[in-house]
LOGUKE-638578 format. One record per atom (N, C-alpha, C): atom name; x, z, y; residue number from 1. Coordinates in Angstrom, 1 decimal, m for minus. Atoms other than C-alpha are relative to their C-alpha. Example, Ala and Ser with C-alpha at 12.3 -4.5 7.8 and 13.67 -1.06 7.14 Angstrom:
<pt><a>N</a><east>0.9</east><up>0.0</up><north>m1.2</north><k>1</k></pt>
<pt><a>CA</a><east>12.3</east><up>7.8</up><north>m4.5</north><k>1</k></pt>
<pt><a>C</a><east>0.9</east><up>0.0</up><north>1.2</north><k>1</k></pt>
<pt><a>N</a><east>m0.9</east><up>0.0</up><north>m1.1</north><k>2</k></pt>
<pt><a>CA</a><east>13.7</east><up>7.1</up><north>m1.1</north><k>2</k></pt>
<pt><a>C</a><east>m0.8</east><up>0.8</up><north>1.1</north><k>2</k></pt>
END
This chain:
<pt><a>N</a><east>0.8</east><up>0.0</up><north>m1.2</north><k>1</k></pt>
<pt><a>CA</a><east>0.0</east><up>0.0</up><north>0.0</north><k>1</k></pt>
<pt><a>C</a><east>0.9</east><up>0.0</up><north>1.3</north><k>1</k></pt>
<pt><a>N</a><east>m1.0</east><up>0.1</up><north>m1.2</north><k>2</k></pt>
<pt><a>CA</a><east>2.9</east><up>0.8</up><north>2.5</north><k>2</k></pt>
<pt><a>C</a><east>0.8</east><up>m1.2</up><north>0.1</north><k>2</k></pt>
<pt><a>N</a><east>m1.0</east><up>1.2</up><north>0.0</north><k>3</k></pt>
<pt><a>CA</a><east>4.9</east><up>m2.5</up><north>1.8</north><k>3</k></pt>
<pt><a>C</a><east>m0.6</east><up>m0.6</up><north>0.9</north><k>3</k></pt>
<pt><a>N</a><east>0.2</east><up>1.1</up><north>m1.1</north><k>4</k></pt>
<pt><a>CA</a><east>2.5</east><up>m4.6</up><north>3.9</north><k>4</k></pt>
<pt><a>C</a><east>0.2</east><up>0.4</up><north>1.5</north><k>4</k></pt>
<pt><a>N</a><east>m0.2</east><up>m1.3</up><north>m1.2</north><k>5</k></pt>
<pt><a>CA</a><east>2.4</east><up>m1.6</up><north>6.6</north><k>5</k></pt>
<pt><a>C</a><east>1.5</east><up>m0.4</up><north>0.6</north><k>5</k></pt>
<pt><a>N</a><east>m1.3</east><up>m0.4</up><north>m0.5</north><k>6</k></pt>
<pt><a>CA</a><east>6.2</east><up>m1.4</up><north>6.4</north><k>6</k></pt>
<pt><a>C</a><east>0.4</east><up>m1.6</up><north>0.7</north><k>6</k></pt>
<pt><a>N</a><east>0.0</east><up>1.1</up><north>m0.8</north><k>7</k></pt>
<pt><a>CA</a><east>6.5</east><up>m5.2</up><north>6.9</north><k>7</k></pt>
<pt><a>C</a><east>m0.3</east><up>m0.7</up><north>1.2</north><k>7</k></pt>
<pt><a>N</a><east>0.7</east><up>0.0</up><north>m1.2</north><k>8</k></pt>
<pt><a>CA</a><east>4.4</east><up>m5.8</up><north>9.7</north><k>8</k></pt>
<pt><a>C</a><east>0.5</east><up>1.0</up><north>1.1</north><k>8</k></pt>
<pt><a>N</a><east>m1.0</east><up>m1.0</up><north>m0.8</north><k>9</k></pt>
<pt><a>CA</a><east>6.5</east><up>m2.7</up><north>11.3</north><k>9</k></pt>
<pt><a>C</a><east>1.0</east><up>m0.3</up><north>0.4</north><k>9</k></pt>
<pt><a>N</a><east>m1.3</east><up>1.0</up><north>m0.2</north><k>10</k></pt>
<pt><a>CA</a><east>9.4</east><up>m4.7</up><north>10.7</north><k>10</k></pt>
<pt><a>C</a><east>m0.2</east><up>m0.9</up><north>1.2</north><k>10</k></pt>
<pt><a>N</a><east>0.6</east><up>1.5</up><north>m0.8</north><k>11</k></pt>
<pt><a>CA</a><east>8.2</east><up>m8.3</up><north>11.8</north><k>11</k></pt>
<pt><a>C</a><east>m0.3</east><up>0.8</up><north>1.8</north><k>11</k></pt>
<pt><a>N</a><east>m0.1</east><up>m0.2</up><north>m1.6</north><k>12</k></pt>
<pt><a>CA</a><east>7.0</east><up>m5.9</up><north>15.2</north><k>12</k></pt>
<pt><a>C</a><east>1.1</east><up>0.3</up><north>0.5</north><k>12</k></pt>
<pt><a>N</a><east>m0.8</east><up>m0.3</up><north>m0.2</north><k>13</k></pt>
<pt><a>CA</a><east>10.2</east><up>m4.3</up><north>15.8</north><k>13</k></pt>
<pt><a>C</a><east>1.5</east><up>m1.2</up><north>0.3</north><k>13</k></pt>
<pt><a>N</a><east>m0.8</east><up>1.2</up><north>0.0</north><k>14</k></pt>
<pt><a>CA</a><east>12.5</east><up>m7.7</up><north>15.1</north><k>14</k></pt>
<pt><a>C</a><east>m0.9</east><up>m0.9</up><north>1.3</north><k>14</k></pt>
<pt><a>N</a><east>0.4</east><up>1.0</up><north>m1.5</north><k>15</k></pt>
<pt><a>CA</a><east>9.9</east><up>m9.5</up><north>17.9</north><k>15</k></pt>
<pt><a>C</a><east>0.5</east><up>0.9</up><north>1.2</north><k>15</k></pt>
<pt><a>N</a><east>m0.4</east><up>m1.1</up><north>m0.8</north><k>16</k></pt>
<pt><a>CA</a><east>11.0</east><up>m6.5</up><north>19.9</north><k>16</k></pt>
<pt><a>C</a><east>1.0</east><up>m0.3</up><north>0.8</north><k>16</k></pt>
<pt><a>N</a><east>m1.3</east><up>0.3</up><north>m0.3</north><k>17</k></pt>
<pt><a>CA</a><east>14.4</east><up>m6.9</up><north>19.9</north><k>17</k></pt>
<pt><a>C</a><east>0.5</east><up>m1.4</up><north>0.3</north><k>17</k></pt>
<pt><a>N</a><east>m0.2</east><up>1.2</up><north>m0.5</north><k>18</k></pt>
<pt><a>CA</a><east>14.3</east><up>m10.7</up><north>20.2</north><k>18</k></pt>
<pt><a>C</a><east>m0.1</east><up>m0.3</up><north>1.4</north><k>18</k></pt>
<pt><a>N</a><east>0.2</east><up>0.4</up><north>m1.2</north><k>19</k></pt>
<pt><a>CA</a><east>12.5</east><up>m10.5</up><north>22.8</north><k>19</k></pt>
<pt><a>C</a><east>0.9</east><up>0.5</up><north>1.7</north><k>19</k></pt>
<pt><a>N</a><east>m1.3</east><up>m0.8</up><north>m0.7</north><k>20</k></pt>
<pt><a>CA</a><east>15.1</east><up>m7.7</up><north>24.9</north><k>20</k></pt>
<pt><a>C</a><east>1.4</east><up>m1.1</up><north>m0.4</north><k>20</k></pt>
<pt><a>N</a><east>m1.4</east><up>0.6</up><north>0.0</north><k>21</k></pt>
<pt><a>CA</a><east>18.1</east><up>m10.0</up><north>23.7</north><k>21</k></pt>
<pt><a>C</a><east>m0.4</east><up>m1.6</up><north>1.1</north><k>21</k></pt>
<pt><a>N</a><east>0.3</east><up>1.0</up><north>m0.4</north><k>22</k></pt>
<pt><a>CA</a><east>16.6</east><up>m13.0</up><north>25.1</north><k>22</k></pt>
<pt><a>C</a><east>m0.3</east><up>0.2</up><north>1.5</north><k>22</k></pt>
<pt><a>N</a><east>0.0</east><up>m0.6</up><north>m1.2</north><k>23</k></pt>
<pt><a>CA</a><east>15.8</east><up>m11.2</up><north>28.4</north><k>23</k></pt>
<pt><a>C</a><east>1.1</east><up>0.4</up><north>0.1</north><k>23</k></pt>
<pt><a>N</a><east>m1.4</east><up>m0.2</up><north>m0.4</north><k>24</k></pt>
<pt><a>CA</a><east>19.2</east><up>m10.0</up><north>28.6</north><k>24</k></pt>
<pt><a>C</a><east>0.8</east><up>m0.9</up><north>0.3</north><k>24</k></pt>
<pt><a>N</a><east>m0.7</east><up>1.3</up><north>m0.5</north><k>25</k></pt>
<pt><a>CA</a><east>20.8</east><up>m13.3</up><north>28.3</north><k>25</k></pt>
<pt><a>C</a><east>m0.3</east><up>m0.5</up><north>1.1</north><k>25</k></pt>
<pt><a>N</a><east>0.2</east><up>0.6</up><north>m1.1</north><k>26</k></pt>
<pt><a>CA</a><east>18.4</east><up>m14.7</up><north>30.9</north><k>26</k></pt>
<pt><a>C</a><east>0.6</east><up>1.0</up><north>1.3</north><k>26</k></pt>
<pt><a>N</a><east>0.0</east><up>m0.5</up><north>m1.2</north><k>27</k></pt>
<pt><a>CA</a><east>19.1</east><up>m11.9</up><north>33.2</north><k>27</k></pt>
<pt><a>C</a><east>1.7</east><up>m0.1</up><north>0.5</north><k>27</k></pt>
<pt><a>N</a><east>m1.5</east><up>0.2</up><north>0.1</north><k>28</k></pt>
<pt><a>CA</a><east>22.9</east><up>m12.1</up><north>32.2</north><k>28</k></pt>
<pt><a>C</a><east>0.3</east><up>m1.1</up><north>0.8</north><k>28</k></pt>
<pt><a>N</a><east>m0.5</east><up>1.3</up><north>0.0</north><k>29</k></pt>
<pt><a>CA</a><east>23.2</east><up>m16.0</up><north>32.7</north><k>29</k></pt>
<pt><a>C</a><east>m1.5</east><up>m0.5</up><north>0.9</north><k>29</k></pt>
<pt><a>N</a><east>1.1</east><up>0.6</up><north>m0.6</north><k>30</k></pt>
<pt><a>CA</a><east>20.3</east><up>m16.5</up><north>35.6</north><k>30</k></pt>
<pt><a>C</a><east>m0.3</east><up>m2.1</up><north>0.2</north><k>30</k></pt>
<pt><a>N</a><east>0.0</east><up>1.5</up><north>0.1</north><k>31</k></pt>
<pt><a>CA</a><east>20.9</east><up>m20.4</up><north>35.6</north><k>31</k></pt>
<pt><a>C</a><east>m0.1</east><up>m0.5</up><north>m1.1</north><k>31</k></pt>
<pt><a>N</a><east>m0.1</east><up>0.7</up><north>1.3</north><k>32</k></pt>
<pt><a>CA</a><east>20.8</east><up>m21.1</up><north>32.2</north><k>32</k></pt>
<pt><a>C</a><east>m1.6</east><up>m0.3</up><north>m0.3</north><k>32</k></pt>
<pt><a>N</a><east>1.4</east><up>0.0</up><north>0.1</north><k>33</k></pt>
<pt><a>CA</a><east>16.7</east><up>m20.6</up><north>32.5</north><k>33</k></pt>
<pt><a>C</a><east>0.0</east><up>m1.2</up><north>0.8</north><k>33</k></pt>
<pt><a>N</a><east>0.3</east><up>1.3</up><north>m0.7</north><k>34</k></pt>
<pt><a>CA</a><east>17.3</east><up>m23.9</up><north>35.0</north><k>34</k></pt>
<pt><a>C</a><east>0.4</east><up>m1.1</up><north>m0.8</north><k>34</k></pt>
<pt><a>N</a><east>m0.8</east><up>1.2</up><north>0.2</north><k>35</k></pt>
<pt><a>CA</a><east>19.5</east><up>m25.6</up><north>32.9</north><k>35</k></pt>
<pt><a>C</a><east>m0.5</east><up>m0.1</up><north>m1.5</north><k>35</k></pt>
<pt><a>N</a><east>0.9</east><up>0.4</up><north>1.3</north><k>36</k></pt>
<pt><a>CA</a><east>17.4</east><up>m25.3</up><north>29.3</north><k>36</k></pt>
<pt><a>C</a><east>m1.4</east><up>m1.0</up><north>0.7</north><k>36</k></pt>
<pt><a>N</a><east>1.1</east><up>0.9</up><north>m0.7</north><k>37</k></pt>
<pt><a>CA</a><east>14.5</east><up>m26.4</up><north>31.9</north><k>37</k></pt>
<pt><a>C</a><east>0.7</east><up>m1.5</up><north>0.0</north><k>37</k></pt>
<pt><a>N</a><east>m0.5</east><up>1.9</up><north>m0.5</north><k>38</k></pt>
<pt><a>CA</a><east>16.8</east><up>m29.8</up><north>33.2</north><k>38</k></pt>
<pt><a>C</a><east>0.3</east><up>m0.8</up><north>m1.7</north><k>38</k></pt>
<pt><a>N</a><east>0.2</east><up>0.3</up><north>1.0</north><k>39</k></pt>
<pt><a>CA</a><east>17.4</east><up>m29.9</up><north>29.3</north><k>39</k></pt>
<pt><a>C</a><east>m0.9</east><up>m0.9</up><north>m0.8</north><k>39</k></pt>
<pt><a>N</a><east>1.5</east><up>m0.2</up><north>0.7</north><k>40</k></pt>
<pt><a>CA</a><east>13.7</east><up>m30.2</up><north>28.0</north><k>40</k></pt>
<pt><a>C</a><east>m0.3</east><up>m1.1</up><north>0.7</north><k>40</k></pt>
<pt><a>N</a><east>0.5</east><up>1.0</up><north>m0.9</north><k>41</k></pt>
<pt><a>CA</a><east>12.8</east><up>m32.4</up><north>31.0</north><k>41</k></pt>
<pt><a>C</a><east>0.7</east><up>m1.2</up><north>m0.4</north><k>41</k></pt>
<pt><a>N</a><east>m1.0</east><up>0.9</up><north>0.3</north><k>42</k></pt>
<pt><a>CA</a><east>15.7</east><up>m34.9</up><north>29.9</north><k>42</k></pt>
<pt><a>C</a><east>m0.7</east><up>m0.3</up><north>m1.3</north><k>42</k></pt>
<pt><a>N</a><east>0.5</east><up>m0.2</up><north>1.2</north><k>43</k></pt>
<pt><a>CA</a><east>14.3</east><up>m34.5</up><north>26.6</north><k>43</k></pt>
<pt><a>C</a><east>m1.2</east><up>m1.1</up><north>m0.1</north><k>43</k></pt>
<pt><a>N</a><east>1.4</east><up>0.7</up><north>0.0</north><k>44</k></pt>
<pt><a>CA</a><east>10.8</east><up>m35.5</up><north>27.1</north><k>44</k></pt>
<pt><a>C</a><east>0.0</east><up>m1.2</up><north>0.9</north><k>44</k></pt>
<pt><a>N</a><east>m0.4</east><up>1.5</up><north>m0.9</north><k>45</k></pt>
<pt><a>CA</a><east>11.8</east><up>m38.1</up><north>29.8</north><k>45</k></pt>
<pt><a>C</a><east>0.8</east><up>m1.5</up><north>m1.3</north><k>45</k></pt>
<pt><a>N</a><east>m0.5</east><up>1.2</up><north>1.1</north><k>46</k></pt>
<pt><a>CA</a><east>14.0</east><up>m40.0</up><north>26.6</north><k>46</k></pt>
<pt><a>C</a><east>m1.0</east><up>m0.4</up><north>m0.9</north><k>46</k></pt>
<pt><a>N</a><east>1.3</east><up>0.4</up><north>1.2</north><k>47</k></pt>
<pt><a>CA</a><east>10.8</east><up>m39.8</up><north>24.7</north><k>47</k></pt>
<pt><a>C</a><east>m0.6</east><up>m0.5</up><north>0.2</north><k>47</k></pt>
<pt><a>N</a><east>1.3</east><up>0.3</up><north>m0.8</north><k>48</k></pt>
<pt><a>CA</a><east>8.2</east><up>m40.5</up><north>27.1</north><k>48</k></pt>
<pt><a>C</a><east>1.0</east><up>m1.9</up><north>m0.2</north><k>48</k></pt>
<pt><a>N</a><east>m0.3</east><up>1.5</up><north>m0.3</north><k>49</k></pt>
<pt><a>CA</a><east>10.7</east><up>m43.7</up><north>27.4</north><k>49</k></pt>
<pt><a>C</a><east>0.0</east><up>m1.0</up><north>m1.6</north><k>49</k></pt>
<pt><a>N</a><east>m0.3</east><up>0.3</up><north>1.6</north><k>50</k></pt>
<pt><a>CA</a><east>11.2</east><up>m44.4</up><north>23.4</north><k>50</k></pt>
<pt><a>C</a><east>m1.4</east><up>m0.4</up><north>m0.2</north><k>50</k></pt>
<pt><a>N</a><east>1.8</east><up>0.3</up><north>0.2</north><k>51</k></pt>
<pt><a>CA</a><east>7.1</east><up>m44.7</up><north>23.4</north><k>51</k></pt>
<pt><a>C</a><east>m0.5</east><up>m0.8</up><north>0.6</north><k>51</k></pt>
<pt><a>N</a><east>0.2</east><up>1.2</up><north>m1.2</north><k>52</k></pt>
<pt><a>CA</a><east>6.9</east><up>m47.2</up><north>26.4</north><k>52</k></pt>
<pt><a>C</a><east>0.6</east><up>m1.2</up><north>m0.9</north><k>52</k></pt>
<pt><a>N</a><east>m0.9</east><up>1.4</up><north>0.5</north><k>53</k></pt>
<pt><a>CA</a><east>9.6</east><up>m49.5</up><north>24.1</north><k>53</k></pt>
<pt><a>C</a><east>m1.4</east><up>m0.2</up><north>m1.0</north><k>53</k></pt>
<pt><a>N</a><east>1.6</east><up>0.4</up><north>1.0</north><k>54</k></pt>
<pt><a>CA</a><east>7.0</east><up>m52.1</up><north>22.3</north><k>54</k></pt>
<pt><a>C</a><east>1.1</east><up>m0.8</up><north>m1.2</north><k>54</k></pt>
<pt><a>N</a><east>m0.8</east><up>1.0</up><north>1.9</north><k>55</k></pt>
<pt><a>CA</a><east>8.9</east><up>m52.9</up><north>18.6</north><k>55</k></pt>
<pt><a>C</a><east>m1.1</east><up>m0.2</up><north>m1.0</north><k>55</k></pt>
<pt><a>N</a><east>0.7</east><up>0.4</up><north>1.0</north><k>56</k></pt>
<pt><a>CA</a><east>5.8</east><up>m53.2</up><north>16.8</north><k>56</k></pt>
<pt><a>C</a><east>m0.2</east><up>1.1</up><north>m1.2</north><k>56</k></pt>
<pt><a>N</a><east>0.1</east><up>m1.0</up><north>0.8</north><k>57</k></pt>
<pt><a>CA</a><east>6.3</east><up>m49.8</up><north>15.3</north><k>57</k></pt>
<pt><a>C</a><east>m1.0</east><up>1.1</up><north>0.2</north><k>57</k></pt>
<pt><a>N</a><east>1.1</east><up>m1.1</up><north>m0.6</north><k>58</k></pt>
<pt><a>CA</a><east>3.6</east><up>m47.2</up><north>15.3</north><k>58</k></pt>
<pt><a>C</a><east>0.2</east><up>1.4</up><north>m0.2</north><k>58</k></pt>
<pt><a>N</a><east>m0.8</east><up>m1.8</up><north>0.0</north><k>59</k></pt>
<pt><a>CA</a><east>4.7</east><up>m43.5</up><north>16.2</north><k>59</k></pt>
<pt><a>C</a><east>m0.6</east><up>1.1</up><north>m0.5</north><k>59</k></pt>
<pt><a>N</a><east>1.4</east><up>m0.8</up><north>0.7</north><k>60</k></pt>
<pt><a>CA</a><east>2.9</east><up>m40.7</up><north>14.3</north><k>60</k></pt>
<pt><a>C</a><east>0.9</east><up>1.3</up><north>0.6</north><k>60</k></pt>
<pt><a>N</a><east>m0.6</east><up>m1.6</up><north>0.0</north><k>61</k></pt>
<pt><a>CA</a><east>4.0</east><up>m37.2</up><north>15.9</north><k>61</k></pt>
<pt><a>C</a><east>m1.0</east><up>1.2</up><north>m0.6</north><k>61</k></pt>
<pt><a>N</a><east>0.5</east><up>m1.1</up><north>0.7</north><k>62</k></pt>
<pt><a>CA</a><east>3.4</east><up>m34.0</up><north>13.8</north><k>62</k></pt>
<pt><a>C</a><east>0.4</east><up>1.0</up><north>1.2</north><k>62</k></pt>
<pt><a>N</a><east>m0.3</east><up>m1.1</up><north>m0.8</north><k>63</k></pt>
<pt><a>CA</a><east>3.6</east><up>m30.8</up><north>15.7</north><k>63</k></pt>
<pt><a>C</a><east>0.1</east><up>1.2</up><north>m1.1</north><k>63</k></pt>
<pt><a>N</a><east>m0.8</east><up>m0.9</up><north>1.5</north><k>64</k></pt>
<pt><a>CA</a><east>5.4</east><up>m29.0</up><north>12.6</north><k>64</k></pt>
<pt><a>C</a><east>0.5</east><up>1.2</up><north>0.6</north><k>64</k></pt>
<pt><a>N</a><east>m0.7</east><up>m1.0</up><north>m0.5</north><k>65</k></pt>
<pt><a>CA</a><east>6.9</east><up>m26.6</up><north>14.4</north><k>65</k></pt>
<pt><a>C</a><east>m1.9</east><up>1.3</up><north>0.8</north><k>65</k></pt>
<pt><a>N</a><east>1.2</east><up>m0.5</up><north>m0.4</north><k>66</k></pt>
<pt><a>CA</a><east>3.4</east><up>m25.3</up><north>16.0</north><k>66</k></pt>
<pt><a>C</a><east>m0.9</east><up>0.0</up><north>m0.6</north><k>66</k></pt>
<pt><a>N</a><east>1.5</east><up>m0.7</up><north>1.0</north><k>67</k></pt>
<pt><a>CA</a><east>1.3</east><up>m25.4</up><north>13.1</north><k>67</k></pt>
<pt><a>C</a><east>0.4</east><up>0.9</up><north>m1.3</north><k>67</k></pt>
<pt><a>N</a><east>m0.2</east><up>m1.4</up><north>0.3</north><k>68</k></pt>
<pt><a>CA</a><east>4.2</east><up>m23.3</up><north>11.5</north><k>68</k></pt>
<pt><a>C</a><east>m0.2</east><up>1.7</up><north>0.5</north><k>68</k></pt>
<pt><a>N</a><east>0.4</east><up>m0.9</up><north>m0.2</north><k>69</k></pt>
<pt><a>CA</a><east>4.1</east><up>m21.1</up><north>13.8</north><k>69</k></pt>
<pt><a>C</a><east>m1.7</east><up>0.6</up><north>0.4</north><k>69</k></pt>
<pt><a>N</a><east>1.3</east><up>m0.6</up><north>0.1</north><k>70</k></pt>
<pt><a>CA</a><east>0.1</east><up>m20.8</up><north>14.2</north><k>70</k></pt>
<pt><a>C</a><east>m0.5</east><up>0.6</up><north>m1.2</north><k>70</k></pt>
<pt><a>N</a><east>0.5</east><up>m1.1</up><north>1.9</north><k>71</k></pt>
<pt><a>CA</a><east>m0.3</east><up>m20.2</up><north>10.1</north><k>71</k></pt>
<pt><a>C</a><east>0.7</east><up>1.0</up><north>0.2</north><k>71</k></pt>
<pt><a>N</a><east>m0.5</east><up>m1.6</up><north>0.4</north><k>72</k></pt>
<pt><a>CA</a><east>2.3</east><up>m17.2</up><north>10.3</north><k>72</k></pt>
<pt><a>C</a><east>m1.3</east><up>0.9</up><north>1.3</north><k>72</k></pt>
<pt><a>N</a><east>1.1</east><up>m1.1</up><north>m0.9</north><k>73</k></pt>
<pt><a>CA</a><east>0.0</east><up>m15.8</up><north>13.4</north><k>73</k></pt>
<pt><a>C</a><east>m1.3</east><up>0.4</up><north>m0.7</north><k>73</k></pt>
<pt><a>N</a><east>1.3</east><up>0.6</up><north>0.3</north><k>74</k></pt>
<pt><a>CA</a><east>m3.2</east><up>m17.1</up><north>12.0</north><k>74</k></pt>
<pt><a>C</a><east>0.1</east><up>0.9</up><north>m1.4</north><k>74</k></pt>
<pt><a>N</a><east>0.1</east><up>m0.6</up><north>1.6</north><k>75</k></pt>
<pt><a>CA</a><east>m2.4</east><up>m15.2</up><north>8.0</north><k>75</k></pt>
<pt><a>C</a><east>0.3</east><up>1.3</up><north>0.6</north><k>75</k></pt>
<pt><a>N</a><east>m0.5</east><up>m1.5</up><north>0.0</north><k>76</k></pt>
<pt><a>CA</a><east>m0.6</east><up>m11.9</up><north>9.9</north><k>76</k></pt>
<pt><a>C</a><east>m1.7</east><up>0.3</up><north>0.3</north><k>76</k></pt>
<pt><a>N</a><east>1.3</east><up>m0.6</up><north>m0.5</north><k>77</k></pt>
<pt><a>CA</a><east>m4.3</east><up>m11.8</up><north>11.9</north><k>77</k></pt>
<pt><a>C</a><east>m1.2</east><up>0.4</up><north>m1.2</north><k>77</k></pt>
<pt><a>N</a><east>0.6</east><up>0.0</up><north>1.2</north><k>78</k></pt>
<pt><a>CA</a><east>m6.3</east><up>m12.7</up><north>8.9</north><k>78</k></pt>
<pt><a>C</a><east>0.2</east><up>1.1</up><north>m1.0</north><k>78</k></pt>
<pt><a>N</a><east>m0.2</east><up>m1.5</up><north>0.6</north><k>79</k></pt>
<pt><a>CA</a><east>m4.6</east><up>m9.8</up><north>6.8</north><k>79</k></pt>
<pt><a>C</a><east>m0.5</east><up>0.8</up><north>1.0</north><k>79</k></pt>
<pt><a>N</a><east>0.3</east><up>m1.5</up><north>m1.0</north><k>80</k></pt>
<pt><a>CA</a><east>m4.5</east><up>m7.1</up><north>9.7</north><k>80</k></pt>
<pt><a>C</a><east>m2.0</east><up>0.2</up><north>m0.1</north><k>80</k></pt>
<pt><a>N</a><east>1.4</east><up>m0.3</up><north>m0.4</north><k>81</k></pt>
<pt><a>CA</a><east>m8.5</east><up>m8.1</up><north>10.2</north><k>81</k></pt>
<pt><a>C</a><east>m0.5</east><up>0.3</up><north>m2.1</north><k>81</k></pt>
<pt><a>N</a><east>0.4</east><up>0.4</up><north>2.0</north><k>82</k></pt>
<pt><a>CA</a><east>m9.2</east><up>m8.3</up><north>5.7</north><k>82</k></pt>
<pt><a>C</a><east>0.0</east><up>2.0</up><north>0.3</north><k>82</k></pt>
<pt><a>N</a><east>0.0</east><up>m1.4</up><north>0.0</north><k>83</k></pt>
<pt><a>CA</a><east>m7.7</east><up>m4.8</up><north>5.9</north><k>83</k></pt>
<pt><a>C</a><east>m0.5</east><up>1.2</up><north>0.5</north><k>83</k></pt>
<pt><a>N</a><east>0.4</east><up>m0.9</up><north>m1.1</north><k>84</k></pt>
<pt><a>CA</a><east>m8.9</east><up>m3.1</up><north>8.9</north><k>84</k></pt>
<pt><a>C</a><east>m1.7</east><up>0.2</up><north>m0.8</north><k>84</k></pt>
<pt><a>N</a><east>1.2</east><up>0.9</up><north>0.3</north><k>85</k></pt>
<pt><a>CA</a><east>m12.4</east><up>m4.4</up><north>7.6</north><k>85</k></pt>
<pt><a>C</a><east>m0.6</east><up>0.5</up><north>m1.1</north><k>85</k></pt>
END
């Protein structure tokens, strides 16, 4: 009965501390929050232009990374509510 308990303790504790190291860096390195921005922008500017090119190819984007992270939210919620419940 405590294993899911203790896990979920975990999992909050490790977002915890991600989230404090990640603030520390930004507060450490205040330009690096401009320069991941000029990054990302660069990013989606080479893509936005890769999709304008017409080769006859048809582009399928998955959003793999955001429907991983909505099932881990979406199953921790789903337990927490099963249990509570």
């Amino acid at each position: 009965m405590l294993g899911p308990v203790r896990w979920l303790a975990i999992s909050l504790c490790v977002s915890i501390v991600l989230t404090v190291i990640v603030n520390a860096v930004l507060w450490a390195f205040p330009d690096i929050g401009r320069w991941i921005a000029r990054r990302i922008e660069a990013s989606w500017q080479r893509h936005a232009a890769d999709a304008q090119a017409d080769d006859g190819r048809v582009r399928v984007i998955v959003p793999w990374k955001a429907m991983i992270i909505a099932s881990v939210v979406l199953t921790v919620a789903l337990n927490i509510a099963l249990r509570v419940g």
